[in-house]
C-alpha positions as CSV (number, residue, x, y, z in Angstrom):
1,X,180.3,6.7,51.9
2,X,177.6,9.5,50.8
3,X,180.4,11.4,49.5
4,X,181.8,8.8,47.1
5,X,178.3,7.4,46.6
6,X,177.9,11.3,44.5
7,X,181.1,10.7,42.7
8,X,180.6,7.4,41.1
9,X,177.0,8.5,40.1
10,X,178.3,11.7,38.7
11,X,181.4,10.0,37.0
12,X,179.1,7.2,35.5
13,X,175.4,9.7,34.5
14,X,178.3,12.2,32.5
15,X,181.2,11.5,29.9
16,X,182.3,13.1,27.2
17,X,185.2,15.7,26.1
18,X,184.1,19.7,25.4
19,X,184.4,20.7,21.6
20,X,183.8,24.0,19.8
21,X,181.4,24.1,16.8
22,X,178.6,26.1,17.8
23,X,175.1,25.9,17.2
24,X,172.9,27.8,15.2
25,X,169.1,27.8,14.4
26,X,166.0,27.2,16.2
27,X,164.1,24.0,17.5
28,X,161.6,22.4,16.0
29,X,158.4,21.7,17.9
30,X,159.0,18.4,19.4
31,X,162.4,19.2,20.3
32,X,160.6,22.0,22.2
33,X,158.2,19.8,23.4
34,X,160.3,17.4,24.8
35,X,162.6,19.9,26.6
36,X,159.8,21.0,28.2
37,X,158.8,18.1,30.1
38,X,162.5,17.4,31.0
39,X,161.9,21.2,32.6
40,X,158.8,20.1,34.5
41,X,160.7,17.4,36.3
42,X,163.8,19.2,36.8
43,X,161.5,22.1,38.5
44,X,160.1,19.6,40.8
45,X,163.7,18.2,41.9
46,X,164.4,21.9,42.4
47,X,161.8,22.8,44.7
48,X,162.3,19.5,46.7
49,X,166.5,20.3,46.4
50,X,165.7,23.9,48.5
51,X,162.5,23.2,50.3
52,X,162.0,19.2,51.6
53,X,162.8,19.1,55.1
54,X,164.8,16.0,55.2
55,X,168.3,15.4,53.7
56,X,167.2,12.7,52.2
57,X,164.8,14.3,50.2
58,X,167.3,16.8,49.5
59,X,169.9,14.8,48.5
60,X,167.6,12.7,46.5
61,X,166.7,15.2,44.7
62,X,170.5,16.4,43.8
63,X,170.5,13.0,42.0
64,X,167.3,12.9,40.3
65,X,169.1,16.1,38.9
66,X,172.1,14.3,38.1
67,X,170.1,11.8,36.1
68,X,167.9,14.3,34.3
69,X,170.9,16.6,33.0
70,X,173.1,13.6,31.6
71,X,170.0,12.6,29.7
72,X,168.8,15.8,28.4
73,X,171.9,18.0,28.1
74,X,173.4,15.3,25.5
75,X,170.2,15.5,23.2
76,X,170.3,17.2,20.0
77,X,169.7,21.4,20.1
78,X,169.6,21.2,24.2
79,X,172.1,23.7,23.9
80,X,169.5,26.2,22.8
81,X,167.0,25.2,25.7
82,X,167.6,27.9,28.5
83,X,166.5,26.1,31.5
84,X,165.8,29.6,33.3
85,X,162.7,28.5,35.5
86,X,165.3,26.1,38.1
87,X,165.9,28.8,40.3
88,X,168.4,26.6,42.5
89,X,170.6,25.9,39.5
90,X,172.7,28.1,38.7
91,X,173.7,29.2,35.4
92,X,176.9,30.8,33.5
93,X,177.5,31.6,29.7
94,X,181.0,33.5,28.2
95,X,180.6,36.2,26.1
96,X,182.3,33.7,23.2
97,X,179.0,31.1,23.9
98,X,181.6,28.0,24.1
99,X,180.4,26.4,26.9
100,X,177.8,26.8,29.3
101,X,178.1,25.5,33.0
102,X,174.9,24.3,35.6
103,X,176.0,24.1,39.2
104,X,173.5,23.1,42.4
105,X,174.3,22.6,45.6
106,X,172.4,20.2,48.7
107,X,172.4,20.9,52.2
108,X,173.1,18.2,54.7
109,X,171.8,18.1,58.2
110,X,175.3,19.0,60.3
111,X,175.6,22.3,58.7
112,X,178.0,21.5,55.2
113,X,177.3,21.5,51.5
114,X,177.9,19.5,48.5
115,X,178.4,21.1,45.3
116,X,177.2,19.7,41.7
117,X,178.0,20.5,37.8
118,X,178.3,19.8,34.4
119,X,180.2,21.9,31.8
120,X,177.9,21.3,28.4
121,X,179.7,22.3,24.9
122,X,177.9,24.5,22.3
123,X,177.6,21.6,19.5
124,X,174.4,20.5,18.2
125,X,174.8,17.1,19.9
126,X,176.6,18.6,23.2
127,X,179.3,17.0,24.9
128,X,179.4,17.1,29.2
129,X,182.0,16.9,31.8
130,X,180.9,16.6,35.3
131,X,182.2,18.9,37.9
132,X,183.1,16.9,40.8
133,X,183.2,18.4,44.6
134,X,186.5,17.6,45.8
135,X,186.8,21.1,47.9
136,X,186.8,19.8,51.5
137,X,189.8,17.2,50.9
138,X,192.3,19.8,49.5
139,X,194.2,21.1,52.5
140,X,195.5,24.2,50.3
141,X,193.2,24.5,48.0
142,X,194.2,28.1,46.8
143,X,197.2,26.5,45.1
144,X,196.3,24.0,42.9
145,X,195.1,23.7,39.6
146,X,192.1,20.5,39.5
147,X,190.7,18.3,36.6
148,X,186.5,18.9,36.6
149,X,186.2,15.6,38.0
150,X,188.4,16.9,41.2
151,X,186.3,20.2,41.4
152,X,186.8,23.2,44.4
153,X,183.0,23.3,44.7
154,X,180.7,26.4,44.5
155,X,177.7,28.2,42.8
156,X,178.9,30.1,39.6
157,X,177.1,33.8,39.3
158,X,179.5,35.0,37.0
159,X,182.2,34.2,34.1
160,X,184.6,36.8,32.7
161,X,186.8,35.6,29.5
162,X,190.4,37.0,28.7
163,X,192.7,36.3,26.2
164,X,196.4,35.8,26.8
165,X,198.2,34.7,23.9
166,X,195.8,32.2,21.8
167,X,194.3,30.6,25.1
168,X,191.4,32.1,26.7
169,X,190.9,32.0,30.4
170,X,187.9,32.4,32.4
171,X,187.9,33.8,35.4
172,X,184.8,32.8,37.1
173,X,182.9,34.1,40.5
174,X,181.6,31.2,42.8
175,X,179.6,31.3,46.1
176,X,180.2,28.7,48.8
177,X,177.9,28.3,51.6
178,X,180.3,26.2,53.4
179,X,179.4,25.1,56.9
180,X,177.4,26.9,60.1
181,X,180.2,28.6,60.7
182,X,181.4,30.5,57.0
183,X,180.6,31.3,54.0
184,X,183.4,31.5,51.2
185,X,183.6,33.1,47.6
186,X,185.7,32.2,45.3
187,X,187.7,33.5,42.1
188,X,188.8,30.7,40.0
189,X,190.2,30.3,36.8
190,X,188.6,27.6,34.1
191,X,190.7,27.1,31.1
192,X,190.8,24.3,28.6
193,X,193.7,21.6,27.4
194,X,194.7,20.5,24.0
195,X,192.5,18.1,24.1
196,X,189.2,20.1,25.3
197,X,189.4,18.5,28.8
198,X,188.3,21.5,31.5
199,X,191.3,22.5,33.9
200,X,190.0,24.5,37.4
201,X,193.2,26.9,38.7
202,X,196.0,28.8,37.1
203,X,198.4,31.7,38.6
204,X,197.0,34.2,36.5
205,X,197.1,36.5,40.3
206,X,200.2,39.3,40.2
207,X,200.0,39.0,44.1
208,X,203.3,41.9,44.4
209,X,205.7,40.0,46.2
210,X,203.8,37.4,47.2
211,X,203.5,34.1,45.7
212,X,200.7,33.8,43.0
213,X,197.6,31.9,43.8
214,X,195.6,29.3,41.4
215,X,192.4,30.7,42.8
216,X,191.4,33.4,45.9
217,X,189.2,32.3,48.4
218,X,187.8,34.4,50.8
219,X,186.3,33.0,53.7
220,X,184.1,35.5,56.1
221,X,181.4,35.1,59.0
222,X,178.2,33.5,58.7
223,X,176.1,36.8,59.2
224,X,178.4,39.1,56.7
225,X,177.8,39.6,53.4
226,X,180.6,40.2,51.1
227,X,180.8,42.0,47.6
228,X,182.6,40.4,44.4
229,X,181.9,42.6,41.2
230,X,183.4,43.2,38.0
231,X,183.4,46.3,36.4
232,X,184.2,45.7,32.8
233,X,184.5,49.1,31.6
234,X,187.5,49.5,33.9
235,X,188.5,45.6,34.0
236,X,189.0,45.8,37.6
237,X,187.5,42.9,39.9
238,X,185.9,44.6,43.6
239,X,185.7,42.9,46.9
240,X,185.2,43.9,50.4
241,X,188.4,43.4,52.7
242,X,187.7,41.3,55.5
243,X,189.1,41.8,59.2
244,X,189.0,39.8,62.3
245,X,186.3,40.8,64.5
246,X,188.8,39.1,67.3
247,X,191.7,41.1,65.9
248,X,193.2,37.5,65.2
249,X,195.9,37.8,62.4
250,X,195.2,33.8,61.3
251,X,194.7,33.9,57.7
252,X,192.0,31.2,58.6
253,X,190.4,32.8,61.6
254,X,186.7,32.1,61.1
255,X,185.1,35.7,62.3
256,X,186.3,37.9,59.4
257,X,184.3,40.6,58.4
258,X,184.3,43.4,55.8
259,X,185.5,46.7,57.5
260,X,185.0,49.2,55.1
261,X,187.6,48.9,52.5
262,X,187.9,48.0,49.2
263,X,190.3,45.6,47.4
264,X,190.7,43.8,44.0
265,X,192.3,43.4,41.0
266,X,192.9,45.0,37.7
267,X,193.6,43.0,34.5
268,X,196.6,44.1,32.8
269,X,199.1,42.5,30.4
270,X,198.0,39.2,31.0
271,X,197.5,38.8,34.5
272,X,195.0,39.9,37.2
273,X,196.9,43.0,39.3
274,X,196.6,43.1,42.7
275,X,195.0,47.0,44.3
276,X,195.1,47.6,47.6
277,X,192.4,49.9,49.6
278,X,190.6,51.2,47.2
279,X,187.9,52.9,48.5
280,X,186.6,54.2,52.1
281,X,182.8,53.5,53.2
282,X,181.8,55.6,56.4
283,X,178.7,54.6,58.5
284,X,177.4,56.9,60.4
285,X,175.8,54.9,63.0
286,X,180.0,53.1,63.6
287,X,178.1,49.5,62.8
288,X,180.8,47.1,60.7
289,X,179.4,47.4,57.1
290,X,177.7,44.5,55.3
291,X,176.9,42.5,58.7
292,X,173.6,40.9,58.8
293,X,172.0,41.1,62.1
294,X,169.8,38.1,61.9
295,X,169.7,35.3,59.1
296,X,166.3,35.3,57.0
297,X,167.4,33.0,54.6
298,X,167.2,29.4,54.7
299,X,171.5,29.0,54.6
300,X,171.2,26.4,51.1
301,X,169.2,28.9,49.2
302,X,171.4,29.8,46.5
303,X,172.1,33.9,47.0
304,X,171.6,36.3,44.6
305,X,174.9,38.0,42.5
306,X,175.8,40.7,43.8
């Protein structure tokens, strides 16, 4: 019931198609102004969304959020108001300045996460379409392509645009805090319909011989920490390659972590390349790289990019 008690409210606070025409100029005073004071509640939602004890609280605050943004994101020049001081929200701009995207996340009490969003256009009276966590109920969710409204949830930290053709694609780099077991990252793909309306997943992976995915999830142990980083000067995308700790070859074994190798891909012609082992990282000391020995951070507490 909580879980469709998010969806109707998120369906119902946004609506609304994503256009093009940017904006341009500055705002006036009391657009200023009145941005402002939307900011001062949205900064006391965020501090209650990381910090309140009870869920709650916590997921009380995920909808005060809700409410605020499909208020104040539709107002005239809000596209212009940066929002920087939530430091819980997350948020993602293109080089081409289309579209920006907000996501949050709450934490509930057994250990799992809900994701929030909204994809606001660049017009001077922006349009919104709510992103909608879906994620749990796909069982393969690395092969299908999902309206907003049937989102694979996760915090956005970075958003890479490519042409192919006349379309542009964005490939985009989400973190997934995902239960007490695993985290997850994820590399999806947002693209746009004819008629503006946002599309998550699209093969755009040259997987070799293997079938192309819509999106790559990695899933790896609780106390690891994994790399995702693009290098645009070589458009190549770097992650660490995750092993079983168990030696389990389950592509779904829950104790995967990075053992020293490098993988990724490179975009070429069209379509993100699959490389192999890139590169070797020794420790002296033996220890499996990027394993956290002991969790200091409170697990929904967004992390920073890497």
């Amino acid at each position: 019931m909580k879980f469709f008690s998010f969806i109707f409210l998120l369906v119902s606070s946004f609506s609304g198609l994503l256009a093009n025409p940017t904006v341009s100029g500055t705002l006036k005073p009391e657009q200023l102004a009145k941005f402002r004071a939307y900011n001062d509640s949205l900064k006391v939602y965020n501090d209650s969304l990381v910090n309140a004890m009870a869920e709650t609280e916590r997921t009380g605050a995920a909808m005060k959020i809700i409410k605020t943004f499909s208020r104040v994101l539709r107002e005239e020049g809000a596209y212009q108001y940066t929002f920087d001081s939530l430091t819980s929200i997350a948020v993602v701009t293109p080089e081409d300045n289309k579209f920006r995207i907000f996501t949050w996340q709450v934490a509930f009490d057994n250990g799992t996460y809900r994701y929030f969003g909204v994809i606001q256009s660049n017009e001077t009276k922006p349009k919104l379409q709510p992103l909608v966590d879906y994620g749990s109920l796909y069982e393969h969710p690395d092969s299908i392509i999902v309206d907003a409204d049937r989102w694979i949830g996760a915090l956005y930290y970075r958003i890479i645009p490519a042409k192919v053709g006349k379309k542009t694609y964005y490939t985009l780099f989400g973190w997934d805090a995902n239960n007490v077991r695993t985290n997850k990252k994820l590399i999806d793909i947002l693209w746009f319909d004819e008629d503006g309306k946002a599309k998550l997943g699209y093969p755009l992976f040259d997987m070799d011989k293997e079938k192309s995915p819509c999106r790559v999830i990695l899933e790896y142990k609780k106390d690891a920490t994994l790399s995702l980083s693009y290098y645009p000067e070589e458009k190549q995308i770097y992650y660490d390659h995750l092993v079983s700790l168990s030696g389990s070859t389950d592509p779904i074994a829950i104790d995967k972590v990075p053992d020293g190798t490098l993988e990724g891909f490179k975009w070429e012609k069209g379509k993100w390349r699959k490389i192999n082992l890139i590169e070797y990282q020794r420790r002296e000391n033996g220890d499996v790289p990027n394993v956290i020995k002991e969790q200091t951070k409170r697990l929904y507490q967004p992390l920073p990019p890497r």
